[in-house]
N, C-alpha and C positions, 0 to 999 in steps of 0.2 A: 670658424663658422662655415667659410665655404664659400662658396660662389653662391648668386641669386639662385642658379639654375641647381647645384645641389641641394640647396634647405628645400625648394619647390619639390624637389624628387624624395628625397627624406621624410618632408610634411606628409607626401602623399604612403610614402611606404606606409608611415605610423597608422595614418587612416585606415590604409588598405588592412592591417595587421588588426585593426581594434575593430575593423568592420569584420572582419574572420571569425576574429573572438566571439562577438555579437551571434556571428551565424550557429557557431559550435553549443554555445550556450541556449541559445532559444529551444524550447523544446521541440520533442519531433511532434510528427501527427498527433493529435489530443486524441485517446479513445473516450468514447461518450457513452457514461450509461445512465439509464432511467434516475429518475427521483426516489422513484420505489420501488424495492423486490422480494418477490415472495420467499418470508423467512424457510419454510419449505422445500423448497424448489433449486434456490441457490448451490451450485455445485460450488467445490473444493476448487477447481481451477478458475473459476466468477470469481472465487474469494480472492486467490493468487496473482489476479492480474490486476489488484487494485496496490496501489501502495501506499507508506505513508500516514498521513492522519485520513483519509478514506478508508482503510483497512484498520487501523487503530478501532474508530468508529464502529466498524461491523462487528469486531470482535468485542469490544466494550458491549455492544446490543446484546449478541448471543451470548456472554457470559449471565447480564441479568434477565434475559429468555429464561436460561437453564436455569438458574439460582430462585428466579418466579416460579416454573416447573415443579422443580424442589424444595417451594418455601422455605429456602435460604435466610435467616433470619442475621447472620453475621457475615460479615465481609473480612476475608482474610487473604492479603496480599498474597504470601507467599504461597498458599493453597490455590488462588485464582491464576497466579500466572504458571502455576505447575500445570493449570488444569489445562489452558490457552497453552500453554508449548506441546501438550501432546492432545489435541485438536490442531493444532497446524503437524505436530507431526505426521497423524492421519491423514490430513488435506493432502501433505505433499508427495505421501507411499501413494494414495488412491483420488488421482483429481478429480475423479466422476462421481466421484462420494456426495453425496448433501453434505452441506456444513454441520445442519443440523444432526445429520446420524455422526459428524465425528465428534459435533461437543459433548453429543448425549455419550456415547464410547467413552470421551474423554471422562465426562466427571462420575463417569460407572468405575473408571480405574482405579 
C-alpha cells in the first residue's frame, strides 16, 4: 500500500488524471445556429458544419421538400439514400452551392 504520504500523491495523481479526462471529453466551443433557416438560402457548407442527428434532421427535411416538389407518392429506402449520398456528394465538390440546387441536381440524376 505505501506510506500515508504515497496513497495521498497516488489519490491525487488518479484525480488529476480523471480531471484530464473530463477536460479532453468536454466539448470544444458550441457553435450556435438559429432555430430556423431559409430552406433556400442555406449553403452546402451551413449543411457541412452541422453534425450528427442535426444534419440527419436537415437531410431527412430536404429529402421530403424534394419528394413534396415531386409528389413523391412511395418511399423507397435505397432510392432516397442513393439520392442523399449524391446531394452530399454535391455539397462537398461545391460548398457555396444551395442545399437546395444540390438535392434538386441530386434527384434529377
Amino acid at each position: 500500500m505505501g506510506t500515508r504520504r504515497e496513497r495521498r500523491l497516488r489519490r491525487r495523481a488518479v484525480l488529476a488524471g480523471l480531471a484530464g479526462a473530463l477536460l479532453l471529453a468536454a466539448p470544444g466551443e458550441a457553435q450556435v445556429y438559429p432555430d430556423q433557416l431559409e430552406v433556400r438560402k442555406l449553403t452546402c457548407r451551413e449543411l457541412l458544419e452541422h453534425s450528427g442527428e442535426t444534419r440527419a434532421r436537415m437531410l431527412i427535411y430536404y429529402n421530403g421538400y424534394l419528394d413534396g416538389r415531386t409528389g413523391a407518392r412511395v418511399w423507397n429506402d435505397k432510392v432516397v439514400g442513393a439520392r442523399i449520398d449524391r446531394a452530399m456528394g454535391y455539397c462537398k465538390a461545391s460548398p457555396t452551392l444551395p442545399v437546395l440546387d444540390a438535392f434538386t441536381k441530386a434527384w434529377k440524376s
